[in-house]
DSSP file (Angstrom, degrees, kcal/mol; ACC not computed):
  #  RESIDUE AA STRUCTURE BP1 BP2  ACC     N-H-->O    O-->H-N    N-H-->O    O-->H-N    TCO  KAPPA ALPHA  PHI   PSI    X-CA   Y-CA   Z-CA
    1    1 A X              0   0    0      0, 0.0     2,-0.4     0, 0.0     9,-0.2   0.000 360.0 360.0 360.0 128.4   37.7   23.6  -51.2
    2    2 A X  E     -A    9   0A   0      7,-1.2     7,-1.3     2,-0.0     2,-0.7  -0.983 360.0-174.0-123.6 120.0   37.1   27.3  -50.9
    3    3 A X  E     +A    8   0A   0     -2,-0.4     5,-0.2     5,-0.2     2,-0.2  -0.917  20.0 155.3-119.1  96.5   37.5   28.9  -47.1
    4    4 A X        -     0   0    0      3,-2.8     3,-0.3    -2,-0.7    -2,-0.0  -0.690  58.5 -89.8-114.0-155.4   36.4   32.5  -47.1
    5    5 A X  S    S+     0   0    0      1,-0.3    -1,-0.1    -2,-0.2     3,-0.0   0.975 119.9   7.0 -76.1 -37.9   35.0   34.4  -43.9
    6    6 A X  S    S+     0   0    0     58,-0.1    59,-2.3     1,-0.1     2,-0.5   0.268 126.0  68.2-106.3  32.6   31.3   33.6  -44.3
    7    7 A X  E     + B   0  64A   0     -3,-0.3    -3,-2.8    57,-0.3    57,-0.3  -0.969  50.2 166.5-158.4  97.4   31.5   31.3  -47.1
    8    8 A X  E     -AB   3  63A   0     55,-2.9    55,-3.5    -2,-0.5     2,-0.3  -0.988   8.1-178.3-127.7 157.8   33.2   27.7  -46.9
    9    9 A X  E     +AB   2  62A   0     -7,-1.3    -7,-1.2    -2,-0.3     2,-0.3  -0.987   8.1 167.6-153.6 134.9   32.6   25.1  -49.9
   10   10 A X  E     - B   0  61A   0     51,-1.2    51,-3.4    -2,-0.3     2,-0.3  -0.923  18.6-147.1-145.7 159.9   34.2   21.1  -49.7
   11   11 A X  E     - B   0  60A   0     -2,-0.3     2,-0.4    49,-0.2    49,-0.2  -0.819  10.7-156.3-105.4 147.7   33.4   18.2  -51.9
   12   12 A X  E     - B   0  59A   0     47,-1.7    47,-0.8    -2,-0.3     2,-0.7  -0.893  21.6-173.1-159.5 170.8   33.2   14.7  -51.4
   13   13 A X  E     + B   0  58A   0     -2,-0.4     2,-0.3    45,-0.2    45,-0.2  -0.837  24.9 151.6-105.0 112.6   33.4   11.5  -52.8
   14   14 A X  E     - B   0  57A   0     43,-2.8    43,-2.7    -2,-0.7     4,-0.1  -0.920  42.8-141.8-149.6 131.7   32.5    8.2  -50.6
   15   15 A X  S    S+     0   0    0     -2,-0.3     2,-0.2    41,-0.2    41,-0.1   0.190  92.1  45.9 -61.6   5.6   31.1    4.7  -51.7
   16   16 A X  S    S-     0   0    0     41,-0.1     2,-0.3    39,-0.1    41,-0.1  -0.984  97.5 -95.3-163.9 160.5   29.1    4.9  -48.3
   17   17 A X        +     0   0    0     -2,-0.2     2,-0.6    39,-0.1    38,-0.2  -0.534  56.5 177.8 -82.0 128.8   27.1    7.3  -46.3
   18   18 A X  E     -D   54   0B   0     36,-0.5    36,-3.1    -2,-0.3     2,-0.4  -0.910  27.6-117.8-134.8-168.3   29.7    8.7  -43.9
   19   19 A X  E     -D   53   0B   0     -2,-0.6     2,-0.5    34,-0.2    34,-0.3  -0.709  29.9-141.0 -90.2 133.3   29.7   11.6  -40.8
   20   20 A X  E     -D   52   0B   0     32,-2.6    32,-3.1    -2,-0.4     2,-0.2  -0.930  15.0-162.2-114.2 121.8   31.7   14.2  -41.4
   21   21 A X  E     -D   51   0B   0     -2,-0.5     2,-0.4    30,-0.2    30,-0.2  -0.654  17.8-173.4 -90.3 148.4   34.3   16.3  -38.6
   22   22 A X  E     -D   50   0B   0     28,-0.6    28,-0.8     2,-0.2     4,-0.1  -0.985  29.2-126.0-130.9 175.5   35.4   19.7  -39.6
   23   23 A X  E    S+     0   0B   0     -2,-0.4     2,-0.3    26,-0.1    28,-0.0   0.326  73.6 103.0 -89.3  25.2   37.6   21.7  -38.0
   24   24 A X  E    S-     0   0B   0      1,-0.1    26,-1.0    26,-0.1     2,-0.3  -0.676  83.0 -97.2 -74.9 146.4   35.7   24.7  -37.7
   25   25 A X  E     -D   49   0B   0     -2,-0.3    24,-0.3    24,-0.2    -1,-0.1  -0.368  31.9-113.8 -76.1 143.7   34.3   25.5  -34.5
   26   26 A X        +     0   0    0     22,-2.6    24,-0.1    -2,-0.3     2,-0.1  -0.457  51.1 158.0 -50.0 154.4   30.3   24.5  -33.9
   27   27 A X        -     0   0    0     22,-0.0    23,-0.0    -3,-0.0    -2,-0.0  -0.259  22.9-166.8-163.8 107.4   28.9   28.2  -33.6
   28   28 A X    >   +     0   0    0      1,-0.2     2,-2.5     2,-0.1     3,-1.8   0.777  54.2 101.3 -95.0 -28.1   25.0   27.6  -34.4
   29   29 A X  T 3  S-     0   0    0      1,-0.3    -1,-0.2    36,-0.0     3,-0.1  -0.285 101.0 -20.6 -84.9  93.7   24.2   31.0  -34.8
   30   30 A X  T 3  S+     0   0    0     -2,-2.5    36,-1.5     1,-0.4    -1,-0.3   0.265  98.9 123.6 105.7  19.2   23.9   32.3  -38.4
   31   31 A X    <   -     0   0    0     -3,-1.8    -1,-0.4    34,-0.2     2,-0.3  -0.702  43.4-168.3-105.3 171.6   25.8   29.5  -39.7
   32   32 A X        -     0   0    0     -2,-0.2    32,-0.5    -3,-0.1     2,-0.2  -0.822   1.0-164.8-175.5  90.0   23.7   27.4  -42.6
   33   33 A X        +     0   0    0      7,-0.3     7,-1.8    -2,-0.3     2,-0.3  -0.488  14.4 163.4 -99.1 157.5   24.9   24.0  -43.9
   34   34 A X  E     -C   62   0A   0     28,-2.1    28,-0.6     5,-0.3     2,-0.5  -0.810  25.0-144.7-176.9 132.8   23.6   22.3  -47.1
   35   35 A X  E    S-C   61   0A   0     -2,-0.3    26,-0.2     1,-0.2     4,-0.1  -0.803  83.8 -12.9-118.9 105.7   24.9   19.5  -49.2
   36   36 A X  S    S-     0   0    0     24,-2.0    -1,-0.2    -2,-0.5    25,-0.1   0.527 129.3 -53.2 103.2  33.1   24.4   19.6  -52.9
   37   37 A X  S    S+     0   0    0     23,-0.8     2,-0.2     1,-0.2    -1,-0.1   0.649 119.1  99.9 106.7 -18.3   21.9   22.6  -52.6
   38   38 A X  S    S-     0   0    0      1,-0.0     2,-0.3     0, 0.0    -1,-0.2  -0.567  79.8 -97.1 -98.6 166.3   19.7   21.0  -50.2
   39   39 A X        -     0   0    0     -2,-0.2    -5,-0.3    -5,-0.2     2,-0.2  -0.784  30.4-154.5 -91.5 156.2   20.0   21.9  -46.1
   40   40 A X        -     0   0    0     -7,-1.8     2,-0.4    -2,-0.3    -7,-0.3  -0.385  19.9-121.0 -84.9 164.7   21.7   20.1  -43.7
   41   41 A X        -     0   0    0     -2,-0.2     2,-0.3    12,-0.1    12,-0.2  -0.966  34.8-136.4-124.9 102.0   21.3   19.7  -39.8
   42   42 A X        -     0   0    0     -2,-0.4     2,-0.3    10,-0.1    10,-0.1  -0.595  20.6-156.7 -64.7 134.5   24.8   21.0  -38.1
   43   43 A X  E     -E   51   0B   0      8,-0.8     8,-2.4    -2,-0.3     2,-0.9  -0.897  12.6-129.8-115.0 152.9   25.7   18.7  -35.5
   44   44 A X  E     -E   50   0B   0     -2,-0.3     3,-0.4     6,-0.2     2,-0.3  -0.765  35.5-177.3-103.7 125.3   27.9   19.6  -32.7
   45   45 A X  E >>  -E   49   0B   0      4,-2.0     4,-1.7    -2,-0.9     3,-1.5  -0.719  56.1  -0.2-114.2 144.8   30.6   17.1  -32.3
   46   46 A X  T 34 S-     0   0    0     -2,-0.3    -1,-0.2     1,-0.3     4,-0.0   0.809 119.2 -71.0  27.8  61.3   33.4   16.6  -30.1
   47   47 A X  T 34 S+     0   0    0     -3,-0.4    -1,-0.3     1,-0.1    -2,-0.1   0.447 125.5  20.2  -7.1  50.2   32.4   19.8  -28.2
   48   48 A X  T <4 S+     0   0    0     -3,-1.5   -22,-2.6     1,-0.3     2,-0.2   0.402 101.0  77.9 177.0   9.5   33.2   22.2  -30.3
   49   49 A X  E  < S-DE  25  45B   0     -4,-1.7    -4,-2.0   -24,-0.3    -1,-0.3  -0.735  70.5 -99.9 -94.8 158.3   33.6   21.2  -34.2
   50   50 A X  E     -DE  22  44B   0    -26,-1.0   -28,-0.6   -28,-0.8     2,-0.4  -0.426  32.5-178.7 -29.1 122.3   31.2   20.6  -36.8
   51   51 A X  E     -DE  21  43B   0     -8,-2.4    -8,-0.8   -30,-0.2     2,-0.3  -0.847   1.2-174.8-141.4 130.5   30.1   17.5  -38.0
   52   52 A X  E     -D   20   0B   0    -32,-3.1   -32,-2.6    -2,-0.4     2,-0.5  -0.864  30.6-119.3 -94.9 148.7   27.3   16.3  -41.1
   53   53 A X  E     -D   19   0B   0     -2,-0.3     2,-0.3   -34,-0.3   -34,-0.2  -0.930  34.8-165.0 -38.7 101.3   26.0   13.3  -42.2
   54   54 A X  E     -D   18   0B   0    -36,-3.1   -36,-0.5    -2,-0.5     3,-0.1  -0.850   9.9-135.0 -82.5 123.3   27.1   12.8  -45.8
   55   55 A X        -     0   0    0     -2,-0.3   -41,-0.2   -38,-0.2   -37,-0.2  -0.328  32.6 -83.3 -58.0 166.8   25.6   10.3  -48.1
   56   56 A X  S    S+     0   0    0    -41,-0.1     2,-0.3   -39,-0.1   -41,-0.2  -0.326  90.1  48.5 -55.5 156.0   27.2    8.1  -50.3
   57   57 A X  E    S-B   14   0A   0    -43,-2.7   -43,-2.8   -41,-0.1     2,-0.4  -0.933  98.9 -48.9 127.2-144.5   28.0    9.4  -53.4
   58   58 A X  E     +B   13   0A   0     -2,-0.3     2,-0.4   -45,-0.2   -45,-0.2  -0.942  64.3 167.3 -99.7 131.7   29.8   12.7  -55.0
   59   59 A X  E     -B   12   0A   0    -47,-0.8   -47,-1.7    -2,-0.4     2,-0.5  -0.868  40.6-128.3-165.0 149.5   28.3   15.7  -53.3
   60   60 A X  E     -B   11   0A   0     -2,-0.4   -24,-2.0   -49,-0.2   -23,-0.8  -0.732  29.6-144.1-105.2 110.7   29.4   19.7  -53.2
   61   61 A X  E     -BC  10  35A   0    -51,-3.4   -51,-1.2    -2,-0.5     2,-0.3  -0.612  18.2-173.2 -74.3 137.3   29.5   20.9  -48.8
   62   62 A X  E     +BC   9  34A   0    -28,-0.6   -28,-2.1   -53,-0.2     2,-0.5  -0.956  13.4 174.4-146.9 109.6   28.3   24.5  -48.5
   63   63 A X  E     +B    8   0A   0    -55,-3.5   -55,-2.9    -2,-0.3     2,-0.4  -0.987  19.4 175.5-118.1 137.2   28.6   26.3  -44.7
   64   64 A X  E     -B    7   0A   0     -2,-0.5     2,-0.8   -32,-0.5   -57,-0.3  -0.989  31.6-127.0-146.0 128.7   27.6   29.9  -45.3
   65   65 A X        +     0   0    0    -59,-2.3   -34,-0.2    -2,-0.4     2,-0.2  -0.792  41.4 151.0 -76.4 104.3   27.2   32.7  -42.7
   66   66 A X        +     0   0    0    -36,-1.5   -35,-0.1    -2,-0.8   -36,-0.1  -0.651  17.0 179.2-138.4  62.5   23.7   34.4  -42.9
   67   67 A X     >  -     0   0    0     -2,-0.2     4,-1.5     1,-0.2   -37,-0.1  -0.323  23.9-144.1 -71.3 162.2   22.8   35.8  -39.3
   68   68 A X  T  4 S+     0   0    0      2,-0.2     4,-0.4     1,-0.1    -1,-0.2   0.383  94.4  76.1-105.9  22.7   19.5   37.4  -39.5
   69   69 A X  T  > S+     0   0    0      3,-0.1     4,-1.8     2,-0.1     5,-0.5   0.855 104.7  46.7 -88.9 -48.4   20.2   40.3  -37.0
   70   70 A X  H  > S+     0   0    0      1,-0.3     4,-2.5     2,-0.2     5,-0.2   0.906 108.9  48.3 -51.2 -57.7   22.4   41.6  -40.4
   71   71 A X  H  X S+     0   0    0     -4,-1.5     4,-2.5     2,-0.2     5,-0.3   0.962 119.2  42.3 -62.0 -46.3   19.7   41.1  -42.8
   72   72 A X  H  > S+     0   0    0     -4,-0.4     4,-1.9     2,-0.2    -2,-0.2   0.976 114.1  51.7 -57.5 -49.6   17.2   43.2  -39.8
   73   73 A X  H  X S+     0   0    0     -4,-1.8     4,-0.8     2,-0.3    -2,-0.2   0.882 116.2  45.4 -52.7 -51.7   20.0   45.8  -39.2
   74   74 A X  H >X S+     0   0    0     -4,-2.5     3,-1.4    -5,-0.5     4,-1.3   0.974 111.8  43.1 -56.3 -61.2   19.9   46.2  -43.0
   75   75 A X  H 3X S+     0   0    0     -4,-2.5     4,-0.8     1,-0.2     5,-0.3   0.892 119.3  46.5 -72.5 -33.1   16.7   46.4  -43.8
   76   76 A X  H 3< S+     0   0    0     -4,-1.9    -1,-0.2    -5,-0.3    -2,-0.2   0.441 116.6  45.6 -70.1   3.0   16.1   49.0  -40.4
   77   77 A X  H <X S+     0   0    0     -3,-1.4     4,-1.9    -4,-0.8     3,-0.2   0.867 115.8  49.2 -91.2 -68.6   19.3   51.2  -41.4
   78   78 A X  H  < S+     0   0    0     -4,-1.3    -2,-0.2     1,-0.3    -3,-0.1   0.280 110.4  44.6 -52.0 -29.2   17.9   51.0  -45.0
   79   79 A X  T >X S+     0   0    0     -4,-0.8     4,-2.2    -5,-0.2     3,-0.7   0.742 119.5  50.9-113.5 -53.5   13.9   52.1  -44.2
   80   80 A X  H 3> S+     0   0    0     -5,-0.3     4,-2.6    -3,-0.2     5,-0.4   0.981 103.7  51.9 -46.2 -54.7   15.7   55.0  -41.8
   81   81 A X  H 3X S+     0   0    0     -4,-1.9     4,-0.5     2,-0.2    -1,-0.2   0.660 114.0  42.0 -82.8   7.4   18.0   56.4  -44.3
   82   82 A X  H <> S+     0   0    0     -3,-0.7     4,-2.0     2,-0.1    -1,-0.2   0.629 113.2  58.7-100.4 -23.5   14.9   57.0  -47.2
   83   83 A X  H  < S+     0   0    0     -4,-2.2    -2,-0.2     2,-0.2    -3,-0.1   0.949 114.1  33.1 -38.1 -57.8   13.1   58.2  -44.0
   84   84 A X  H >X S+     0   0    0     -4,-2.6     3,-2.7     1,-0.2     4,-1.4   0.917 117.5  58.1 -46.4 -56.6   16.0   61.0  -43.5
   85   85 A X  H >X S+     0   0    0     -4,-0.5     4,-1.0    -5,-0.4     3,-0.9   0.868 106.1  42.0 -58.6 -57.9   16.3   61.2  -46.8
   86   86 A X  H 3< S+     0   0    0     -4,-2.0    -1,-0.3     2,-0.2    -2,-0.2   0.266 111.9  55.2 -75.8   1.6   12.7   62.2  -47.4
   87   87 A X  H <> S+     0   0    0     -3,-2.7     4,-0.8     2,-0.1    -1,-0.2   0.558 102.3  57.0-119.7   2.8   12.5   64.7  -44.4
   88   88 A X  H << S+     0   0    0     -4,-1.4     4,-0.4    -3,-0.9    -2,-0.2   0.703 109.5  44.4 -91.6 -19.0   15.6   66.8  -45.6
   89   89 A X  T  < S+     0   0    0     -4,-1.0    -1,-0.2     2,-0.2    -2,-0.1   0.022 113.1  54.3-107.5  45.5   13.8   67.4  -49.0
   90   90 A X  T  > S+     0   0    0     -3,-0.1     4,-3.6     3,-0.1     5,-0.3   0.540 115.0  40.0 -66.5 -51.0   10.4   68.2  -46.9
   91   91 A X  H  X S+     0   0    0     -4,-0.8     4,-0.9     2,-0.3    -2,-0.2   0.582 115.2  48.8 -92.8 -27.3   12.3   70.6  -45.2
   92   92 A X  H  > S+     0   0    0     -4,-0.4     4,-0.6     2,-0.2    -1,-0.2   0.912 115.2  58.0 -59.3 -63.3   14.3   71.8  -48.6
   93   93 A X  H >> S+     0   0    0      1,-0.3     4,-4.5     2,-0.2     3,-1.5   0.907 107.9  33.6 -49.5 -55.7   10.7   71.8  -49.7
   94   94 A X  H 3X S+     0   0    0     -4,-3.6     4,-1.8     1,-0.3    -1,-0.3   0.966 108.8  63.0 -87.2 -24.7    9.0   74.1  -47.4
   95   95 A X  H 3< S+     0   0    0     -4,-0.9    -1,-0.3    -5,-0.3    -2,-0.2   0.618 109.6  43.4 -48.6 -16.8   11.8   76.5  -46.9
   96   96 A X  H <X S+     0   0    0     -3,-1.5     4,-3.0    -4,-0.6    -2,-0.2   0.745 112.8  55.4 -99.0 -28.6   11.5   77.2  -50.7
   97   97 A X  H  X S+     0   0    0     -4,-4.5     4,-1.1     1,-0.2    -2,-0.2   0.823 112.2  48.3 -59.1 -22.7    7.2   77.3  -50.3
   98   98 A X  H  X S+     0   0    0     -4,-1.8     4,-1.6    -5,-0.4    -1,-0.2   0.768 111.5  40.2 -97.5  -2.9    8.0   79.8  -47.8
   99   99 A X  H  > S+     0   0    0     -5,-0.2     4,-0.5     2,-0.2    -2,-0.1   0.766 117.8  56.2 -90.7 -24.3   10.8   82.4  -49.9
  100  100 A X  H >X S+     0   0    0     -4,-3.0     3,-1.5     1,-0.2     4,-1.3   0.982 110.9  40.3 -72.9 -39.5    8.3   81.9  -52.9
  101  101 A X  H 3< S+     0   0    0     -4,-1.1    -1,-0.2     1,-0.3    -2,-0.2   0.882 115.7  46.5 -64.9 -49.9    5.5   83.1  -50.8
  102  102 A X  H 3< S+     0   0    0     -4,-1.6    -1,-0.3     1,-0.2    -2,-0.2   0.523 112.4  58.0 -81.1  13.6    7.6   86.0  -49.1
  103  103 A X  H <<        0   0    0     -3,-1.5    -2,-0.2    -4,-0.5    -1,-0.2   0.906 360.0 360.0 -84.7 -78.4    8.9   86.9  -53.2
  104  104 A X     <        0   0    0     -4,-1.3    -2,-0.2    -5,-0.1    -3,-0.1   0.122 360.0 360.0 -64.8 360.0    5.5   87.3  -54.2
């Protein structure tokens, strides 16, 4: 079992398919469940945990935090700061097109 903040990982082993509580709280948004690699459907269960449907077998539980307003915020900080970036050396730029001009 590994519990970090966006990141939580359990195994298990059962000789029949069963449903599985955990004690995190249901919170549907950005949260991402998937057993053995594949995704899962969070259910919300006793109003206000988790619960999956496991099959039988061995199989590796994966809940992972991925909201997409972070992945938008990223990519819109990220397309602004080479925007900035690219109008301070325009602005570098023509302040040195205008000293060469007033050199010459």
């Amino acid at each position: 079992m590994k519990n970090d903040n966006d990141l939580i990982q359990y195994t298990s082993t059962s000789a029949t398919p069963q449903f599985a509580v955990f004690s995190e709280i249901y919170y549907e948004a950005g949260w991402k469940a998937t057993i053995d690699g594949k995704d899962a459907p969070i259910i919300k269960t006793n109003y206000l945990l988790r619960g999956l449907s496991v099959p039988a077998g061995q199989h590796a539980i994966e809940f992972k935090f991925e909201p997409a307003s972070f992945y938008k915020g990223k990519k819109i900080t990220s397309i602004f700061s080479m925007l900035l970036i690219a109008l301070v050396i325009a602005g570098f730029g023509m302040e040195w097109w205008k000293n060469r001009k007033a050199v010459a």
